[in-house]
DRENDO-1510 file (C-alpha; in Angstrom, 1 decimal, always signed):
<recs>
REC; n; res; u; v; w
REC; 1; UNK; +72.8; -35.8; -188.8 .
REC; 2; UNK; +75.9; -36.3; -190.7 .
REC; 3; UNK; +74.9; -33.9; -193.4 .
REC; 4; UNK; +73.3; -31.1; -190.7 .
REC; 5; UNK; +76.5; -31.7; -189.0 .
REC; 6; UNK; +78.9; -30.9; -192.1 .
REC; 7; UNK; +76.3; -28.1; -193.1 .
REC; 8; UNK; +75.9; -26.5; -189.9 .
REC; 9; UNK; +78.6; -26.7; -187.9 .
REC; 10; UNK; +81.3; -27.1; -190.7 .
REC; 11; UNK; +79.6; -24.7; -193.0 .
REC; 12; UNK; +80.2; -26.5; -196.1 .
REC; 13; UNK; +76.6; -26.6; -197.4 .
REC; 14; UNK; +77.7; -27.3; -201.4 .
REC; 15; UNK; +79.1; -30.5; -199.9 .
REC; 16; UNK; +76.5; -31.3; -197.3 .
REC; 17; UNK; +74.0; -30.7; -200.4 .
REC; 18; UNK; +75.8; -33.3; -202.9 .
REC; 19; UNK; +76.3; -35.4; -200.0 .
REC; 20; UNK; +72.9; -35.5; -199.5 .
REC; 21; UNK; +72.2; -35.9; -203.0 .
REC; 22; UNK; +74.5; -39.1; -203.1 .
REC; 23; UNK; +72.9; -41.1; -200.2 .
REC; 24; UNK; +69.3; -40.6; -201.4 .
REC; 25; UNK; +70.5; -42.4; -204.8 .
REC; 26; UNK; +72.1; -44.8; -202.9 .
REC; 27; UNK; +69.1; -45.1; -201.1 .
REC; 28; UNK; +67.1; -45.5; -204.2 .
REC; 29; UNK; +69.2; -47.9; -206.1 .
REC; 30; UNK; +68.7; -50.1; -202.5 .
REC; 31; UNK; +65.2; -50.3; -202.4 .
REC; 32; UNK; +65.2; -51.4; -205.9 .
REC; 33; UNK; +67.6; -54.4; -205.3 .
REC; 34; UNK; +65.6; -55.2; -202.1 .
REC; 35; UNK; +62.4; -55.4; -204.2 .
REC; 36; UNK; +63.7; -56.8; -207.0 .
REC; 37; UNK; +66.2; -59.4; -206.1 .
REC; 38; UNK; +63.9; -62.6; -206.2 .
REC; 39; UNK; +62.5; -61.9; -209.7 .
REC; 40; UNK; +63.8; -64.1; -212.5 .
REC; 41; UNK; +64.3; -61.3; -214.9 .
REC; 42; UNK; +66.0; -58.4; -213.2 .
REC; 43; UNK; +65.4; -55.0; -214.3 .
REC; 44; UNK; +67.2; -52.1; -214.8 .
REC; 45; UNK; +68.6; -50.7; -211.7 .
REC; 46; UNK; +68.8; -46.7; -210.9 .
REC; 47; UNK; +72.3; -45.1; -212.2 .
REC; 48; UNK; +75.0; -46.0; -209.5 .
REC; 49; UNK; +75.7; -43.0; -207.8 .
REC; 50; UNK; +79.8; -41.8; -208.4 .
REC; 51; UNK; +80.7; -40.4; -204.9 .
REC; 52; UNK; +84.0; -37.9; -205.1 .
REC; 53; UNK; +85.8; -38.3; -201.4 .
REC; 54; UNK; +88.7; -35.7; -202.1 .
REC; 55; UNK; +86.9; -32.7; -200.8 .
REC; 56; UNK; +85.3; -35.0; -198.3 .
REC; 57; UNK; +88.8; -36.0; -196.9 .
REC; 58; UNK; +90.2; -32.5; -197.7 .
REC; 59; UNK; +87.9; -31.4; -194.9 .
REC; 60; UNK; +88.1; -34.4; -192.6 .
REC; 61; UNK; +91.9; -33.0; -192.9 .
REC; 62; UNK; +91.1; -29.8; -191.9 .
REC; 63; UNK; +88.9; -30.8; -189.1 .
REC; 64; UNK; +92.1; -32.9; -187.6 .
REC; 65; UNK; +94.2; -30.1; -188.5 .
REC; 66; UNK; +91.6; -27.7; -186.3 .
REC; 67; UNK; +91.4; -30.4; -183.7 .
REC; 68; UNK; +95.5; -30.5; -183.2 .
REC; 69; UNK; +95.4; -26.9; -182.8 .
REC; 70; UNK; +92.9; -26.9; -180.2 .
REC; 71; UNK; +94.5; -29.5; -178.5 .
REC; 72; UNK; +97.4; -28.2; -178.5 .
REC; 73; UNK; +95.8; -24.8; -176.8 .
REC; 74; UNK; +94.1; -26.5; -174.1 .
REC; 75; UNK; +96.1; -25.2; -171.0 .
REC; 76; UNK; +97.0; -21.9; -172.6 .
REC; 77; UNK; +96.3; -18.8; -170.5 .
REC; 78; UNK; +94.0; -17.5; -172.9 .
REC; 79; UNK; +91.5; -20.8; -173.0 .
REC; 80; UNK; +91.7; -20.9; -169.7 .
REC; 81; UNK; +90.9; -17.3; -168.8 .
REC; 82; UNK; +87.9; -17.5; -171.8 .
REC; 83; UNK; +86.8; -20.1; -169.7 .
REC; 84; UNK; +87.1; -19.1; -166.4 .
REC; 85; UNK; +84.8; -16.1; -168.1 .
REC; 86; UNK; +82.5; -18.9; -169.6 .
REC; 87; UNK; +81.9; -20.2; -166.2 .
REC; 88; UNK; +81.6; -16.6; -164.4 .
REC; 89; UNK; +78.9; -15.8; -167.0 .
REC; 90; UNK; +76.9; -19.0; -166.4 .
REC; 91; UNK; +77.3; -18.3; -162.6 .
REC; 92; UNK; +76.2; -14.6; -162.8 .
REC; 93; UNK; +73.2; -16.3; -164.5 .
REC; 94; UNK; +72.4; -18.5; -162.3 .
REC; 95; UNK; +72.4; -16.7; -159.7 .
REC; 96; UNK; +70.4; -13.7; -161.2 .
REC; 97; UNK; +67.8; -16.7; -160.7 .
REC; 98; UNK; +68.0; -17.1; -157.4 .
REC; 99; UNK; +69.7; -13.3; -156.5 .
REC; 100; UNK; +66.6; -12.8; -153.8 .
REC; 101; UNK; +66.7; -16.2; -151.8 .
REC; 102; UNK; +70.1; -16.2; -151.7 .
REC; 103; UNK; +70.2; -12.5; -149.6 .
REC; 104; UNK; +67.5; -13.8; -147.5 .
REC; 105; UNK; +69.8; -16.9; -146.4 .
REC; 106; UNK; +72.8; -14.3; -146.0 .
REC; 107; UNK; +70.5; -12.1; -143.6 .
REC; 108; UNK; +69.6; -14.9; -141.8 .
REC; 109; UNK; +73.4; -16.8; -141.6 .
REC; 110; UNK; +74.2; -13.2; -140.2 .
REC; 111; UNK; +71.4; -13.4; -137.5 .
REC; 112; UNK; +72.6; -17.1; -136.2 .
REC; 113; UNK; +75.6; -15.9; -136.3 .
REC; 114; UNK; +75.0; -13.2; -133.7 .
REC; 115; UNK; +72.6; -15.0; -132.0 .
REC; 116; UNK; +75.3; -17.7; -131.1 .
REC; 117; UNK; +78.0; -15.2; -130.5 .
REC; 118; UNK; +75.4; -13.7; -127.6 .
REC; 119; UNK; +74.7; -17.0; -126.3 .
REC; 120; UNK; +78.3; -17.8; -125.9 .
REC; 121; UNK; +78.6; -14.5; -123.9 .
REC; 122; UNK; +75.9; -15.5; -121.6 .
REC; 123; UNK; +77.4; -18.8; -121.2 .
REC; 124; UNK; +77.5; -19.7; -117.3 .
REC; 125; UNK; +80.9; -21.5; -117.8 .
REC; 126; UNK; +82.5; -18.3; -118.9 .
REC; 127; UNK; +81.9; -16.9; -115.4 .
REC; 128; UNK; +83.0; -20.2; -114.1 .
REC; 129; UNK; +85.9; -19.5; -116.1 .
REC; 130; UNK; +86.6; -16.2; -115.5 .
REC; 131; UNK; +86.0; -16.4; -111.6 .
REC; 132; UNK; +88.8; -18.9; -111.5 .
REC; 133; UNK; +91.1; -16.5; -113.3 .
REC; 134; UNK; +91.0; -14.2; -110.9 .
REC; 135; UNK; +91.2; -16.3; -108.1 .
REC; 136; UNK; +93.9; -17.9; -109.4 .
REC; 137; UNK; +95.5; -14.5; -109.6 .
REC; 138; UNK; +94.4; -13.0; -106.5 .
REC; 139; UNK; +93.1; -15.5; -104.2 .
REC; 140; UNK; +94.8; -19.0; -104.4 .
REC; 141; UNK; +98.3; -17.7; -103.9 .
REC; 142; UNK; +97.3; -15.4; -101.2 .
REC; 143; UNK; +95.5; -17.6; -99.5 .
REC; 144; UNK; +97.7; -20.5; -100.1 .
REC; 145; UNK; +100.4; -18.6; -98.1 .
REC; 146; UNK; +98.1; -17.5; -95.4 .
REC; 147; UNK; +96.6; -20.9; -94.9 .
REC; 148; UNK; +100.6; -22.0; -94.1 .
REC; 149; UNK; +100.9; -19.1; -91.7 .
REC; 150; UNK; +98.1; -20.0; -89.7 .
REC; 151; UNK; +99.1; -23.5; -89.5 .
REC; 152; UNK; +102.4; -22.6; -88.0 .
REC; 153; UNK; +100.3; -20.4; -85.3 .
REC; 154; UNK; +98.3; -23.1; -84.2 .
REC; 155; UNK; +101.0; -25.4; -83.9 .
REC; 156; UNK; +99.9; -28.5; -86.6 .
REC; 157; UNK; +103.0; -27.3; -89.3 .
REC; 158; UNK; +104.7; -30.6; -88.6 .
REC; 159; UNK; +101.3; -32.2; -90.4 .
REC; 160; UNK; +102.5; -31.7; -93.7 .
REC; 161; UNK; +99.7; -30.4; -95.1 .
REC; 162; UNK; +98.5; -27.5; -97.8 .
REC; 163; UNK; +95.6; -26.1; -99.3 .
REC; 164; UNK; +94.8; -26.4; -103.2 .
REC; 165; UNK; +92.2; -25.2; -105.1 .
REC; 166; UNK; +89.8; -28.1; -106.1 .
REC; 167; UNK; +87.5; -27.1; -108.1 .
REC; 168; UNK; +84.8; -23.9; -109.4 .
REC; 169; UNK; +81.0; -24.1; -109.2 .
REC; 170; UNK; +78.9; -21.9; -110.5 .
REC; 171; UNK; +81.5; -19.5; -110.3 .
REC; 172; UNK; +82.9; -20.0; -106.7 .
REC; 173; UNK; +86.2; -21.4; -106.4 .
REC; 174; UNK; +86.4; -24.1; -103.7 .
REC; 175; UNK; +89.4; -25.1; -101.8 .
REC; 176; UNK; +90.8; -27.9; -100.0 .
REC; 177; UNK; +93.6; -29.1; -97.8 .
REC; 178; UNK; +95.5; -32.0; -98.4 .
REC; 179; UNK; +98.3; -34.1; -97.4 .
REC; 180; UNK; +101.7; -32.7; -99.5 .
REC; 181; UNK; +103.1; -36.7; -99.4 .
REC; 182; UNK; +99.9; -38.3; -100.0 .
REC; 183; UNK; +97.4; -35.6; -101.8 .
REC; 184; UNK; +95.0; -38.5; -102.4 .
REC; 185; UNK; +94.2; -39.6; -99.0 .
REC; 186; UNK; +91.5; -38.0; -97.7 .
REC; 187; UNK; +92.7; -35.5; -94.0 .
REC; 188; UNK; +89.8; -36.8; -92.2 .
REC; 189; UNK; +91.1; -40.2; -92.1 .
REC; 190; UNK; +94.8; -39.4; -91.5 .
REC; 191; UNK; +94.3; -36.3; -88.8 .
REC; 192; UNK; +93.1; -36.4; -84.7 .
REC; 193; UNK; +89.8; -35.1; -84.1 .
REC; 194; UNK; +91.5; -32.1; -82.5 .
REC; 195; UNK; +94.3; -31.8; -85.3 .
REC; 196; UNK; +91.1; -31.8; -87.5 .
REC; 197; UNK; +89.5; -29.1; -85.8 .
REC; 198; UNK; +93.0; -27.1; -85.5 .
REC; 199; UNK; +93.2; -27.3; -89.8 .
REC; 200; UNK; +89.7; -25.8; -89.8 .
REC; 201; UNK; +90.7; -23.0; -87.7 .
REC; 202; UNK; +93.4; -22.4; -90.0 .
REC; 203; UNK; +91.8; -22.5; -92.9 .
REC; 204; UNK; +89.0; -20.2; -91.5 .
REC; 205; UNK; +91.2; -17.4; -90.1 .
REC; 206; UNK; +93.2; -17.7; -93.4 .
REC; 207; UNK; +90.3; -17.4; -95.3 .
REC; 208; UNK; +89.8; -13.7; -93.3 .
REC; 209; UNK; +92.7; -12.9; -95.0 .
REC; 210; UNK; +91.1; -12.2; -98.5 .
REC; 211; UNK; +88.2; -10.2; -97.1 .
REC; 212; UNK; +88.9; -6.5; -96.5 .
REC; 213; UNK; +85.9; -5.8; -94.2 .
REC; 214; UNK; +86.8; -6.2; -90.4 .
REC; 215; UNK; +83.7; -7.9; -89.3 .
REC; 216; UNK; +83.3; -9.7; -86.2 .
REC; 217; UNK; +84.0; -13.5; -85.6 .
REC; 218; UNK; +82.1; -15.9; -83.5 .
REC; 219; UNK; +83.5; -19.1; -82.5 .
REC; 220; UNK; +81.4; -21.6; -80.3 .
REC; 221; UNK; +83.8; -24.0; -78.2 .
REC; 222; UNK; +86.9; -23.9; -80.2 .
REC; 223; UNK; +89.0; -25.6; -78.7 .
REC; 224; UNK; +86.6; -28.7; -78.1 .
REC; 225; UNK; +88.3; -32.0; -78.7 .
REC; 226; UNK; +91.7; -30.0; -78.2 .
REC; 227; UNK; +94.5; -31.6; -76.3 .
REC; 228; UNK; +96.5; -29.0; -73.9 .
REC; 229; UNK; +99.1; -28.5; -76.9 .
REC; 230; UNK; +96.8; -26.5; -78.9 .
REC; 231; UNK; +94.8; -24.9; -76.6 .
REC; 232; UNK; +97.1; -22.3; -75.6 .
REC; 233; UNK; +97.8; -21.3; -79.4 .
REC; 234; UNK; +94.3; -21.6; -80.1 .
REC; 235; UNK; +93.9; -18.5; -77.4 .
REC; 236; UNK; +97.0; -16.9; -78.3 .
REC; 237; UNK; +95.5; -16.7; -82.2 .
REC; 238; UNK; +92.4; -15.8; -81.1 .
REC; 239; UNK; +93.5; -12.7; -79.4 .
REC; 240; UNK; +95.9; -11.7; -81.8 .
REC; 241; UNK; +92.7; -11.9; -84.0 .
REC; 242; UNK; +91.1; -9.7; -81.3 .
REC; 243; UNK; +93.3; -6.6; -82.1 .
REC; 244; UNK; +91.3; -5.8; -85.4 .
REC; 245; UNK; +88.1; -7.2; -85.1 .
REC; 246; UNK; +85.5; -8.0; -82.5 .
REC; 247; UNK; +86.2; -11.8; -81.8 .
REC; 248; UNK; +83.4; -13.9; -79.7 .
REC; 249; UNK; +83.8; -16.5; -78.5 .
REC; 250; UNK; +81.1; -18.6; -76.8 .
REC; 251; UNK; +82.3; -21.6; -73.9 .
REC; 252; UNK; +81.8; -23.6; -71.0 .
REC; 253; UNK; +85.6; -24.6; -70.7 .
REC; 254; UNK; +87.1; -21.9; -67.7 .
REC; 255; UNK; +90.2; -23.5; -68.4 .
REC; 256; UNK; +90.6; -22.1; -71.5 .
REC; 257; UNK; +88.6; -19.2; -70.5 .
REC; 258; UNK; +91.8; -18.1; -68.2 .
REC; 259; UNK; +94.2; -19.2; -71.1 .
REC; 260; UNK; +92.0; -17.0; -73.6 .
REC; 261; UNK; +92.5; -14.0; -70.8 .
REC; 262; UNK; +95.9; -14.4; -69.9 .
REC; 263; UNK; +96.4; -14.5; -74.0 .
REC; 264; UNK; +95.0; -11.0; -74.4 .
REC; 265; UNK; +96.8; -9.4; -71.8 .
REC; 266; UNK; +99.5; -7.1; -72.3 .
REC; 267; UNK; +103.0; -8.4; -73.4 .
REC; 268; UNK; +106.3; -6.9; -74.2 .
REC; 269; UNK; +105.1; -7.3; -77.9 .
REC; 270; UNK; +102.1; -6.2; -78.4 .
REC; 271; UNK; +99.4; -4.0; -76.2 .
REC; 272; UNK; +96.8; -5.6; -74.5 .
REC; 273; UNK; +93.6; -7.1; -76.4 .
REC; 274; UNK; +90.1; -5.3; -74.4 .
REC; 275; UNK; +88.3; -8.1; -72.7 .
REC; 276; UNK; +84.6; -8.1; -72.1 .
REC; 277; UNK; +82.8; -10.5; -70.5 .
REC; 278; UNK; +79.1; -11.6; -71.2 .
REC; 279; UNK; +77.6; -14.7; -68.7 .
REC; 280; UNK; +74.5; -16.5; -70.1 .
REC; 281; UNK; +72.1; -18.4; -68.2 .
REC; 282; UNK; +69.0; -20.3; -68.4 .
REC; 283; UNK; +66.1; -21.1; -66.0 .
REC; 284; UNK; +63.6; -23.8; -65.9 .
REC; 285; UNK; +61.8; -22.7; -69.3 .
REC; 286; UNK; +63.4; -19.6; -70.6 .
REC; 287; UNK; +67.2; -19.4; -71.9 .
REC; 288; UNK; +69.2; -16.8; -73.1 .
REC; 289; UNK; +69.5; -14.7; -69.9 .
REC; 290; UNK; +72.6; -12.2; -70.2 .
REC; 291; UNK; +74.7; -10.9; -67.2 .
REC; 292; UNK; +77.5; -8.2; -67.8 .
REC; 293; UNK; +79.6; -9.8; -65.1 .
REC; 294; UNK; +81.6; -13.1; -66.0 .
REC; 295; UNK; +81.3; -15.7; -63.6 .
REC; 296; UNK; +82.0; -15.3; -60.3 .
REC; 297; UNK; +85.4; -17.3; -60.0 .
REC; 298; UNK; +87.1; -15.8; -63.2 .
REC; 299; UNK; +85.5; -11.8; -62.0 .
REC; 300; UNK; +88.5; -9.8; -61.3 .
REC; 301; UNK; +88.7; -9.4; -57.9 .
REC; 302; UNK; +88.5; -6.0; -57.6 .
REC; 303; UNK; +85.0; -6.2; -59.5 .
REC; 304; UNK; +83.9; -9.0; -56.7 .
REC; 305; UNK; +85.3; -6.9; -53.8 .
REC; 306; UNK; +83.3; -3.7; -55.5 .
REC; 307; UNK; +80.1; -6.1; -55.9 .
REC; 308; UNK; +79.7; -7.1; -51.9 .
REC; 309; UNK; +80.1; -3.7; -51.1 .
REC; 310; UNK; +77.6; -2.6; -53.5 .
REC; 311; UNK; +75.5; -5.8; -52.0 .
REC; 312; UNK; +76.0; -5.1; -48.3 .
REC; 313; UNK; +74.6; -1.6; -49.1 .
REC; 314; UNK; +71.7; -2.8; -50.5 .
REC; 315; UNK; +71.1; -5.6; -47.5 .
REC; 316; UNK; +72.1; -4.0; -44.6 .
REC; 317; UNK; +68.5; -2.7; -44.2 .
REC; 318; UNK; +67.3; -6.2; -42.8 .
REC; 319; UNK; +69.8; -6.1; -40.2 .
REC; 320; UNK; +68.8; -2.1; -39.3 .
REC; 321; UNK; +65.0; -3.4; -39.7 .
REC; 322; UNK; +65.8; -6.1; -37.7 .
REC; 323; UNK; +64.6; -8.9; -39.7 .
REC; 324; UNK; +67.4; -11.9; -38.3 .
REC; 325; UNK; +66.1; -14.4; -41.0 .
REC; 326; UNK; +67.0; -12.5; -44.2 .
REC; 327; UNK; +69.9; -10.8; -42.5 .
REC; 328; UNK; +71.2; -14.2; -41.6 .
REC; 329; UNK; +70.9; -15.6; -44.5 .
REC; 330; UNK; +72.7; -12.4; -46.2 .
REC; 331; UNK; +75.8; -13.1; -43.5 .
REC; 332; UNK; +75.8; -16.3; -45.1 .
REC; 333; UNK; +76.4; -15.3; -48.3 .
REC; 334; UNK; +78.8; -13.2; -47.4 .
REC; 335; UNK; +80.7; -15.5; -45.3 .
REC; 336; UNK; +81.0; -18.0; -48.5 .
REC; 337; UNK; +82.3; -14.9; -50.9 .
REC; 338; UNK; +84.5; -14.0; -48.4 .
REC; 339; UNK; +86.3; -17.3; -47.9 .
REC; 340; UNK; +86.2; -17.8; -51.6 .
REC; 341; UNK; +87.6; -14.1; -52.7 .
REC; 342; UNK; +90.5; -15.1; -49.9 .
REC; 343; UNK; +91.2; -18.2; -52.0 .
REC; 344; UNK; +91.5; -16.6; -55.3 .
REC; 345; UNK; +93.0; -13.5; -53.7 .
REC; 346; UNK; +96.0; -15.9; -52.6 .
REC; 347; UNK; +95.8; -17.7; -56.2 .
REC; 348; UNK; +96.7; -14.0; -57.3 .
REC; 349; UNK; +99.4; -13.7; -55.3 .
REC; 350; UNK; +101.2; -17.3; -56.8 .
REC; 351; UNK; +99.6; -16.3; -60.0 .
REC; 352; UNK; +103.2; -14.7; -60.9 .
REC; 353; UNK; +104.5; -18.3; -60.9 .
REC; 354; UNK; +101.8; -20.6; -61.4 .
REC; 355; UNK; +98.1; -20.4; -61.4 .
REC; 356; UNK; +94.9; -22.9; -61.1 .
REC; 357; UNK; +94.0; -24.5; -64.1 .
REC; 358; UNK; +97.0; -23.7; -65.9 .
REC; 359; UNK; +99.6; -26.0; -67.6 .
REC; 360; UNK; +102.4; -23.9; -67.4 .
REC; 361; UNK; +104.9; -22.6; -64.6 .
REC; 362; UNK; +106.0; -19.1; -65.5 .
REC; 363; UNK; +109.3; -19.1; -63.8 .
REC; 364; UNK; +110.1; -15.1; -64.9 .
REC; 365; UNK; +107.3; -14.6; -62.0 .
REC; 366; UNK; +109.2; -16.2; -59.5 .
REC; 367; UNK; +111.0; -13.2; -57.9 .
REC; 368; UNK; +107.4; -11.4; -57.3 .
REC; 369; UNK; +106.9; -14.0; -54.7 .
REC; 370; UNK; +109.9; -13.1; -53.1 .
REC; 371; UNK; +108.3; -10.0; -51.3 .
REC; 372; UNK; +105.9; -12.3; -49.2 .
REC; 373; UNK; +106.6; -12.1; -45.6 .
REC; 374; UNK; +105.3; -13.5; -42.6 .
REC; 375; UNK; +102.9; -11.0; -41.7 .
REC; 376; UNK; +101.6; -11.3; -45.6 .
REC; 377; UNK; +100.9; -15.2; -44.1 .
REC; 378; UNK; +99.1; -14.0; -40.7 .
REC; 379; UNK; +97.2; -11.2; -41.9 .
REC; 380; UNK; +95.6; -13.9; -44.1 .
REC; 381; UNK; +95.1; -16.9; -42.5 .
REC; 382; UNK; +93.7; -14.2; -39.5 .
REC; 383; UNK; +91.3; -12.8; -41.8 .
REC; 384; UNK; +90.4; -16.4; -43.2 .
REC; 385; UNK; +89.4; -18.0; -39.6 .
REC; 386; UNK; +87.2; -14.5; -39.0 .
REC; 387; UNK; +85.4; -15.1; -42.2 .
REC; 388; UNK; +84.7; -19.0; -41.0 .
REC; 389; UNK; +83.5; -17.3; -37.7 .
REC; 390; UNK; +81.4; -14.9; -39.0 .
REC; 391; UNK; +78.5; -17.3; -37.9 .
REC; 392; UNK; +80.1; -19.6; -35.8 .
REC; 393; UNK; +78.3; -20.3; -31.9 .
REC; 394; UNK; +80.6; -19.3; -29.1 .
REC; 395; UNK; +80.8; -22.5; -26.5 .
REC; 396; UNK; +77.3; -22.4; -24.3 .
REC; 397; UNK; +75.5; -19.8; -26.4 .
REC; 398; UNK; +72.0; -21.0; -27.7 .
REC; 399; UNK; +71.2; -17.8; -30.0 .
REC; 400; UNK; +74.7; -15.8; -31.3 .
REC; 401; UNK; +74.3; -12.1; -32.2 .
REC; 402; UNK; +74.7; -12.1; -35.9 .
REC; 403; UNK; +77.4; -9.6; -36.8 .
REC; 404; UNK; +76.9; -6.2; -37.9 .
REC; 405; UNK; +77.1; -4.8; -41.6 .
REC; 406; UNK; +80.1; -3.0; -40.4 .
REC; 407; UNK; +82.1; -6.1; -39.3 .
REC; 408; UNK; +81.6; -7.4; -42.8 .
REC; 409; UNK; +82.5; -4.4; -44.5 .
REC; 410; UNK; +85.8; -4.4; -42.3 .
REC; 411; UNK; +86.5; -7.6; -43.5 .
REC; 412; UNK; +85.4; -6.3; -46.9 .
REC; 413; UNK; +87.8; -3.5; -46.6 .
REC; 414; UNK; +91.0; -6.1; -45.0 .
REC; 415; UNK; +90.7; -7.8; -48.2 .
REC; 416; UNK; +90.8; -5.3; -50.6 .
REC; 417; UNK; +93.9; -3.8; -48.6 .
REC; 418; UNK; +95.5; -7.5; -48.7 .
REC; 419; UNK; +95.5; -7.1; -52.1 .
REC; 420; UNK; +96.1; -4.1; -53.3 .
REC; 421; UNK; +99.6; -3.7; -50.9 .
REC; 422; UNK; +100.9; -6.8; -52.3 .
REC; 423; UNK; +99.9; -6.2; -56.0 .
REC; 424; UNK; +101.9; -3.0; -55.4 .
REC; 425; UNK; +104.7; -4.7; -54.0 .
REC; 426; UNK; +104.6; -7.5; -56.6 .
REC; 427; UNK; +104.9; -4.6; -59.3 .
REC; 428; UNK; +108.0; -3.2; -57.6 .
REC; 429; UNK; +109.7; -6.1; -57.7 .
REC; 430; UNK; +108.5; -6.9; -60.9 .
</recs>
């Protein structure tokens, strides 16, 4: 190897050949000592080969000499940009190898790629995310605010309390209210039942706020579990509500029936909200029965007055017919609307001031019932005791005449003249 080496790669093949030629001569003159070593009588050994080492250490010189320089160039710009070439070319070969696979793994890097980007896009938290953007931007604020306003209309603003977005599901953002000094207590526990209910009320009508569209609302009870504090700004919110949409409102409660329909009449503020009244009955096995008239003792009494003279058209055929049982029982009727319609006719007159289940004395009222006199007081009470008569026995009769259709549509008729010359009265003053 020595010998190939100084040959071939040295190029010095003179010397690689007498080099060569040495070592087999020494190699000679070895084998004879080895085999002849034990013998008594030596023999003659091969010549002794004469090795020269000056041109052999002339070139060892060189070779340090070469190695120095080449040291010496190691981080030079040009080894290293031959190498850098070296590698590039042993890359480019390489890869000529495997050219093919390697754009098949680009084509399909490039269709994960996209495939990944598309699933991202579809992602269901982006809309979560989005949709919480924007009601961030558009919503919470807004409704934020609102939510305070409608607090302050219902009368619960000393509660401390505000709404705050909680959280976003499936891209709708929910909300929820909560104490301002202790957000981690839960409402429920801290507010009344009624407070409670008050909150939600806000929180609905505030929620209106964000939704363009002037549908109608329906509220069933609303002021259940209400004390007499909220009530009336329940009914006063309510019929604010009622000049831009259709509110309806379903209840059993005539108190707050009358505070709901002195609410939506006219004020120096505002017009008046239109009332309509709907009753809804029930029999023994069928519900849902609709009437256009509201019950009788909250009918305006210019409806009720209209109604028995409508009825008294339509009945005073038993009396011309002669049939006494169904006219009496007719009179009867009448007799109990009468006394009734005086009753509320007089709650009309003091409504000015104070009226029946009402919390509240309206004292601006007080000079309309300054026009009363005492014929106001005689006409009445007159009119009450004929009404209580109407089927009374005179002392010694067995059998009294029942009274004429036109006896109770002179009563009728006494009424509706009671009432309308002191409502015009009342507005005079007024």
């Amino acid at each position: 190897m020595f010998v190939a080496l100084i040959r071939d790669d040295i190029g010095e093949a003179e010397l690689a050949k007498a080099l060569r030629r040495q070592i087999v001569q020494l190699c000679w003159r070895l084998r004879a000592v080895l085999r002849t070593h034990a013998r008594e009588v030596l023999p003659t050994l091969p010549p002794e080969a004469v090795a020269s080492l000056d041109e052999l250490r002339g070139l060892l010189g060189g070779i340090a000499t070469r190695i120095e320089g080449l040291q010496s160039e190691a981080n030079s710009p040009q080894r290293a940009a031959l190498v850098a070439e070296r590698d590039g070319l042993a890359d480019r070969k390489w890869l000529g190898g495997v050219k093919a696979d390697l754009l098949a793994q680009i084509e399909r890097a490039k269709a994960v790629e996209a495939l990944e980007k598309a699933s991202k896009d579809t992602a269901t938290n982006k809309i979560t995310t989005q949709s919480a953007r924007i009601a961030q931007a558009l919503v919470t604020n807004r409704l934020r605010g609102r939510f305070a306003i409608e607090v302050n209309k219902l009368g619960v603003a000393g509660l401390a309390i505000e709404l705050q977005q909680a959280k976003t599901t499936a891209g709708v953002p929910f909300f929820q209210v909560r104490l301002i000094n202790k957000p981690a207590e839960p409402v429920g526990k801290v507010l009344s039942e009624g407070e409670h209910r008050c909150v939600a009320l806000a929180a609905f009508l505030a929620e209106l706020s964000t939704i363009d569209a002037q549908s109608a609302i329906v509220f069933d009870d609303p002021v259940s579990s209400l004390d007499h504090l909220h009530r009336d700004r329940v009914a006063a919110r309510l019929a604010e509500a009622g000049e831009s949409r259709q509110v309806i409102v379903f209840t059993h409660d005539m108190a707050f029936l009358l505070l709901l329909d002195e609410a939506c009449r006219a004020t120096k503020d505002r017009a008046a909200t239109p009332v309509s009244y709907r009753l809804i009955s029930r029999g023994t096995e069928h519900a849902g029965f609709c009437h256009q008239d509201p019950p009788a003792n909250v009918m305006p009494l210019d409806k009720v007055i209209d109604g028995m003279k409508a009825h008294l058209a339509n009945v005073k055929i038993h009396h011309e017919r002669g049939d006494q049982a169904k006219w009496q029982w007719e009179v009867t009727s009448f007799q109990d609307q009468l006394r009734t319609t005086w009753e509320r006719a007089v709650e009309e007159v003091v409504g000015p001031v104070i009226r029946r289940l009402s919390r509240k004395v309206d004292t601006t009222g007080l000079i309309k019932l300054t026009i009363l006199t005492d014929v106001d007081c005689t006409v009445m009470r007159e009119a009450f005791g004929r009404c209580s008569a109407l089927l009374h026995s005179q002392p010694g009769e067995i059998n009294p005449r029942l009274p004429a259709p036109s006896v109770i549509e002179i009563e009728i008729d006494a009424l509706a003249m009671w009432i309308s010359d002191i409502r015009t009265r009342q507005e005079k003053a007024a």
